[in-house]
C-alpha positions in Angstrom: 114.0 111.4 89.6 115.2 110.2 93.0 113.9 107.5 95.2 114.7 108.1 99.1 114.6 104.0 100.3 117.0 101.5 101.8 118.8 100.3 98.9 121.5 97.8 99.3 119.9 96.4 102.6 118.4 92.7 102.6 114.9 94.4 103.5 111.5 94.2 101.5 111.5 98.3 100.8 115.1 97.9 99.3 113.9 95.0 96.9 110.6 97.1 95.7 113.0 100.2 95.4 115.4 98.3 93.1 112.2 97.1 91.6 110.7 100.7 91.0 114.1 102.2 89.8 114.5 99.7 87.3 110.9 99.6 85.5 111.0 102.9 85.7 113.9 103.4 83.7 112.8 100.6 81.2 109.3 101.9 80.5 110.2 106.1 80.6 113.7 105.9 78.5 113.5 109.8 78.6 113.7 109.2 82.8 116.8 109.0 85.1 116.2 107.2 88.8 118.8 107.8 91.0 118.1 105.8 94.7 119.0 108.5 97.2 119.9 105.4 100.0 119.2 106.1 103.5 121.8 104.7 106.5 119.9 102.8 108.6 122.8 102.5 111.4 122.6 105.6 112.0 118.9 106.5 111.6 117.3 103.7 114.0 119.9 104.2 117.0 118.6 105.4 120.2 121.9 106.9 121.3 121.9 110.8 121.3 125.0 110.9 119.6 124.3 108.8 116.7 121.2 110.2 116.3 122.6 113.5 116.2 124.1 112.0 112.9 121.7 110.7 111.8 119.3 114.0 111.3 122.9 115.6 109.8 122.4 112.5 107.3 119.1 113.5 106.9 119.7 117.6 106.0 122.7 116.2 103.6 120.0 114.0 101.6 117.5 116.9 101.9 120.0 119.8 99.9 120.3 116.8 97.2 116.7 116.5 96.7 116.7 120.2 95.6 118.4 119.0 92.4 115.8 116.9 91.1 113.0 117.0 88.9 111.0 114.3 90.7 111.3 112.6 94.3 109.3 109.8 95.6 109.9 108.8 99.6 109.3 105.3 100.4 107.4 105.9 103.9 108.1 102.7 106.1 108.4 104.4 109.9 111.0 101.8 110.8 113.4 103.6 108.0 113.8 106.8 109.8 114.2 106.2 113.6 113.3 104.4 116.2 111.8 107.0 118.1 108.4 108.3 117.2 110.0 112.4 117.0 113.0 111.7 115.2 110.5 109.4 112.3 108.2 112.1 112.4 111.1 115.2 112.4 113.0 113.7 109.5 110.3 112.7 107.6 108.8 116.7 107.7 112.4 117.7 106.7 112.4 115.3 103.8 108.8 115.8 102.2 109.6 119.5 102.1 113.1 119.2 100.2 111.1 119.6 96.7 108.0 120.7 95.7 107.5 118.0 93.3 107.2 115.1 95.8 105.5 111.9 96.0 104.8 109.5 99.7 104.2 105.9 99.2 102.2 105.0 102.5 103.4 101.1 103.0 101.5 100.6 106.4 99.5 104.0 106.5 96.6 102.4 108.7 94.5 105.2 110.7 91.8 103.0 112.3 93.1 100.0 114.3 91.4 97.1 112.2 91.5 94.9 115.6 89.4 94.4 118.8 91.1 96.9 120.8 94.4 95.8 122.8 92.7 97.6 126.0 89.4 95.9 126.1 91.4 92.5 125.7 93.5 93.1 128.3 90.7 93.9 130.5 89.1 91.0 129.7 92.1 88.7 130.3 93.0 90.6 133.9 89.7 90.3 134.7 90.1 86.4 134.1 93.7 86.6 136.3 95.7 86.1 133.3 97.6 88.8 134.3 100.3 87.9 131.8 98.1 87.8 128.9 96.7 91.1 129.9 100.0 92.8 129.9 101.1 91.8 126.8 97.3 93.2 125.5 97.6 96.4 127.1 101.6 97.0 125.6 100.3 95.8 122.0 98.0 98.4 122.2 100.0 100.8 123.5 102.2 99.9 120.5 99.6 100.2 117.8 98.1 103.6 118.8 102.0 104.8 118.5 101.8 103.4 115.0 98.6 105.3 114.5 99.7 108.5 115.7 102.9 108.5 114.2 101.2 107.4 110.5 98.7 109.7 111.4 101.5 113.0 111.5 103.2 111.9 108.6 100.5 112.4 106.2 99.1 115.6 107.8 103.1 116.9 106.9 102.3 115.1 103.3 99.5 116.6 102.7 100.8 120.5 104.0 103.0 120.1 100.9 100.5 119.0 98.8 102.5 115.4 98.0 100.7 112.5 95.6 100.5 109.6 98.2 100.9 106.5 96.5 98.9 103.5 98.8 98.2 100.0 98.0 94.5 99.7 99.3 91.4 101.1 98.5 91.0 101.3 102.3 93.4 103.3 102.7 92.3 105.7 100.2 89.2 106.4 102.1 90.5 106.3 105.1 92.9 109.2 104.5 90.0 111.1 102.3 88.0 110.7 105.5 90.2 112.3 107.8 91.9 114.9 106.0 89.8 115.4 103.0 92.6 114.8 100.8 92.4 113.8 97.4 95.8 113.6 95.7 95.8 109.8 96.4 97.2 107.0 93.4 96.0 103.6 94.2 98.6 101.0 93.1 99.0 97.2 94.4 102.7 96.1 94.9 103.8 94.5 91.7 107.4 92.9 92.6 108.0 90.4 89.5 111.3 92.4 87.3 110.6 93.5 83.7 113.2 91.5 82.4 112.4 88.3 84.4 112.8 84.9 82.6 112.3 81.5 84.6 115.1 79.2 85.0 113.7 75.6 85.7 117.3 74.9 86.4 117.4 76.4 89.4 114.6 74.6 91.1 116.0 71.4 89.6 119.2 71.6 91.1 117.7 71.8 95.3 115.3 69.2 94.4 118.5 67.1 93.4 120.2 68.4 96.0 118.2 68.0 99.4 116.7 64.4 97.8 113.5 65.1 97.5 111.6 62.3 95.8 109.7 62.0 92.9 106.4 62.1 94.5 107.3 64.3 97.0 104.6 67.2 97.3 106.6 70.5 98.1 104.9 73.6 99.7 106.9 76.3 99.8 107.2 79.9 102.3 109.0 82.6 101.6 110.8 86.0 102.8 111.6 86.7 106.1 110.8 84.0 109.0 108.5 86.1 111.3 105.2 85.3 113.7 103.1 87.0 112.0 103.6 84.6 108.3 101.9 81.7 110.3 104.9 79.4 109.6 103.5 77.6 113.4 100.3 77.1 111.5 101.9 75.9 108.4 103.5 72.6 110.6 100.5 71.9 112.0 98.8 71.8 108.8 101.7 69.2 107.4 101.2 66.9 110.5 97.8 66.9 109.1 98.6 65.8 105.6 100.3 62.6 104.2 104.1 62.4 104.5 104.8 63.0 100.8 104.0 66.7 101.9 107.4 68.6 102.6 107.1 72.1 104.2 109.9 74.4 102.4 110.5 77.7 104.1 112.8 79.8 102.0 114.1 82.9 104.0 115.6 84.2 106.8 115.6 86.0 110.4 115.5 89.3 109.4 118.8 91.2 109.6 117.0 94.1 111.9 116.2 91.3 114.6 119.6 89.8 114.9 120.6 90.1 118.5 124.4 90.7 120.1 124.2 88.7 123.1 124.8 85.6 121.5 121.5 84.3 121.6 119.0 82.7 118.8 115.6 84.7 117.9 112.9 83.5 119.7 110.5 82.8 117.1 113.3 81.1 115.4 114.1 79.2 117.8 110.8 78.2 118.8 110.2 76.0 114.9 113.3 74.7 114.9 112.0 73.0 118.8 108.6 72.1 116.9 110.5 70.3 114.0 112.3 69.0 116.9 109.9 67.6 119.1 106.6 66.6 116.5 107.9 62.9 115.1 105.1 63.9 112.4 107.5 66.8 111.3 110.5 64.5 111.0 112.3 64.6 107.2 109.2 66.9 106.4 110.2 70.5 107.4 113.4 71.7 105.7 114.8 75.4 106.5 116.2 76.0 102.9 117.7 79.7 103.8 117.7 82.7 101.5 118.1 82.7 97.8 119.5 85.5 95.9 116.5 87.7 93.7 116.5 85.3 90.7 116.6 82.4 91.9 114.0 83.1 94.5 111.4 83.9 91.9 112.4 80.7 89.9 111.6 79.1 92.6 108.3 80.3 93.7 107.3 79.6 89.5 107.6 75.7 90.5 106.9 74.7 94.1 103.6 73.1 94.2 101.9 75.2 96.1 102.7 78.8 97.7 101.6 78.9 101.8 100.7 82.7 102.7 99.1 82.0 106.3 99.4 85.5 107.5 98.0 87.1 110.4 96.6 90.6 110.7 99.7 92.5 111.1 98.5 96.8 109.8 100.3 96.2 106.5 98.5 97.0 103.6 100.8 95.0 100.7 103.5 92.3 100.9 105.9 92.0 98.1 106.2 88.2 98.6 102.7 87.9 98.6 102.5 89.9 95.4 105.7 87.6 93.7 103.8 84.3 94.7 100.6 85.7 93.2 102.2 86.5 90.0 104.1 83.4 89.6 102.9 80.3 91.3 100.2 78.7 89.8 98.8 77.8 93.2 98.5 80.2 96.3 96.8 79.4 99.6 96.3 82.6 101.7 94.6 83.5 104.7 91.9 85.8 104.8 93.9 88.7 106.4 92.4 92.0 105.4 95.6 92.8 103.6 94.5 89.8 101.2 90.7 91.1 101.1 92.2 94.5 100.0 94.2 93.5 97.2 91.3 91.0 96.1 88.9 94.0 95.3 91.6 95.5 93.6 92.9 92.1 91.0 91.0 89.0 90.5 93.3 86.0 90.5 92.6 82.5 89.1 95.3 80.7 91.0 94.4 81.4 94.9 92.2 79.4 98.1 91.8 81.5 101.0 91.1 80.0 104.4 90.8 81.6 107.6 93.4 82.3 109.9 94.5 79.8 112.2 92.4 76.9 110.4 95.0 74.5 110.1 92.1 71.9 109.2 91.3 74.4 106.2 94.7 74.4 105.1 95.3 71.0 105.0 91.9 70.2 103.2 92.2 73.0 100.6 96.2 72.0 99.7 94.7 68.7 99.0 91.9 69.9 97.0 94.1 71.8 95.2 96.7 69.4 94.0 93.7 67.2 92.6 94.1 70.0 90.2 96.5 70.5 87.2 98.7 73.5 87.5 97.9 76.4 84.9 99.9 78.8 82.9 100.3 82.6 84.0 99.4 85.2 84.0 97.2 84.8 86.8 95.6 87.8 86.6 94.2 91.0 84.1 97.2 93.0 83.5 95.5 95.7 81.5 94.8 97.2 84.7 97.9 96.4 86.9 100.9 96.0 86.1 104.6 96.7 86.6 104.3 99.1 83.7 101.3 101.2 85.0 103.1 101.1 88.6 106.0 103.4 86.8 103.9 105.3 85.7 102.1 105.9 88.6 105.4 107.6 89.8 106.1 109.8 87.2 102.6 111.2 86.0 100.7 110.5 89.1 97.9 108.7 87.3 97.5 104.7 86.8 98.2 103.5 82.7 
């Protein structure tokens, strides 16, 4: 079988692939994954020569596909191009290397789940924010690219007759409702390793190290540090709470929004000026940086409680959200329709939901929940889901 991903990138499909080839192989001995990696440097560059390249890259990994008995694609747009033809062109060439092919549809949204980005931006102009309306009207000239683009991909998918592997029962319908499609597997991410054991030591140590004290309350954030996680949210909800309360945001700026003109991100930049300026975020917000795979899930297993303020963002799963789900035996969310998809799908004893933006909700509810003793995993029925019946999903095309 061969897996078409980013592989040895820091990126969240490269840690699911890794993830996927390895159950696979633990759970179907008679099976043999190979990752079929894609170069990102040359597939999202804009410049005609490079992208020239970069669909020569693509036919090379297209006459190895031939060979295998199985191939699954790992559909995030952002892996083949930055321009809407070349994601679309490459992806056609790819889904019609072997007959035997499955899609997994990461962000495979059809409908904008939003109040339209037009009507907004009327709205605000309208008001003179002229600003605000711009920014509207590009957003939503953004997302209907995003729709379009998801929207071509899975009419080539479905030419070919692929299995398309999606996370939501959402999206299910949605693509049986437009295309009348059937040969749909609905999986939820499931991101914890097979052969994952929990080293206390780990967490130990950076409590040691960065001097927390004994009653210190540590909430923890992980993955990447982007707007859409809420970590703005997540200070103002500390100011709110006593100063025991540490905010702990594990991760980085992701690689792809590293910039050459010497300057910091923007969103980055902005919390560190927060932590800066609030004195009520003084000694209580610490950027802890990015841990390797093991240690990150240790981790998670022991903070006190697990912050996932998202906002809506089109994504249908989130493989940290999935790890803190899993593992910590306390999880605040927001109720972000990612969330209220993978809740009809697995019933979790360990989770608070608030709404989005409610800081006063997330302070009260963090409360509320450390006035409760922490429980033992699992946190959920795995007779249903599970990193076993997700392998399988791959290779037989059915659920365990």
């Amino acid at each position: 079988m061969a897996i078409v991903s980013s592989y040895s990138e820091s990126c969240g499909n490269a840690a699911f692939t890794r993830i996927l080839h390895d159950s696979i192989e633990h759970y179907r001995e008679d099976m043999q994954v190979e990752v079929v990696e894609l170069d990102l440097k040359l597939l999202q560059s804009i410049n005609r020569q490079v992208r020239a390249k970069g669909d020569e890259h693509i036919r090379d990994i297209c006459d190895r596909l031939k060979q295998y008995d199985l191939v699954n694609i790992q559909m995030e747009a952002g892996l083949y191009g930055t321009l809407p033809r070349d994601i679309v062109g490459r992806f056609k060439q790819l889904v019609s290397a072997n007959k035997n092919t499955s899609v997994t549809l990461h962000s495979p949204r059809l409908i904008s789940s939003a109040q339209s980005g037009a009507r907004s931006a009327i709205k605000k102009l309208l008001r003179f924010d002229i600003k605000g309306g711009l920014k509207d009207f590009i957003g939503d000239k953004y997302a209907q690219i995003h729709l379009n683009i998801n929207k071509k991909i899975i009419t080539a998918a479905i030419k070919k007759n692929a299995l398309l592997i999606v996370h939501t029962l959402r999206s299910q319908k949605q693509i049986k409702d437009f295309f009348s499609y059937d040969n749909i597997v609905v999986h939820p991410l499931k991101m914890v390793p097979v052969d994952y054991v929990k080293d206390d030591a780990t967490f130990d140590r950076i409590v040691r190290q960065a001097n927390f004290a004994e009653g210190d309350r540590l909430v923890g954030m992980f993955g990447y540090i982007s707007a859409y996680k809420g970590h703005v949210d997540a200070m103002k909800a500390i100011e709110q709470l006593p100063e025991n309360y540490k905010l702990l945001i594990f991760g980085r700026q992701h690689p792809q929004t590293l910039k050459s003109n010497g300057k910091t991100d923007e969103y980055l930049d902005l919390l560190v000026k927060l932590v800066k300026k609030s004195p009520l975020l003084k000694n209580r917000v610490y950027f802890m940086g990015e841990l390797n795979d093991t240690h990150f899930l240790d981790v998670v297993s022991r903070v006190d409680v697990a912050w996932l303020p998202y906002y809506e963002n089109g994504q249908d799963g989130s493989g940290i959200a999935s790890i803190c789900l899993d593992l910590c035996p306390r999880v605040l969310c927001s109720t972000s329709f990612a969330f209220d998809e993978l809740f009809k799908l697995v019933s979790y004893n360990n989770v608070m939901r608030f709404d989005i933006g409610n800081t006063l909700e997330m302070a009260l509810k963090t409360e509320m929940f450390l006035r409760e003793e922490k429980s033992d995993g699992p946190f959920c029925d795995e007779t249903i889901y599970s990193l076993e019946s997700q392998a399988v999903a791959y290779v037989s095309g059915g659920a365990a």
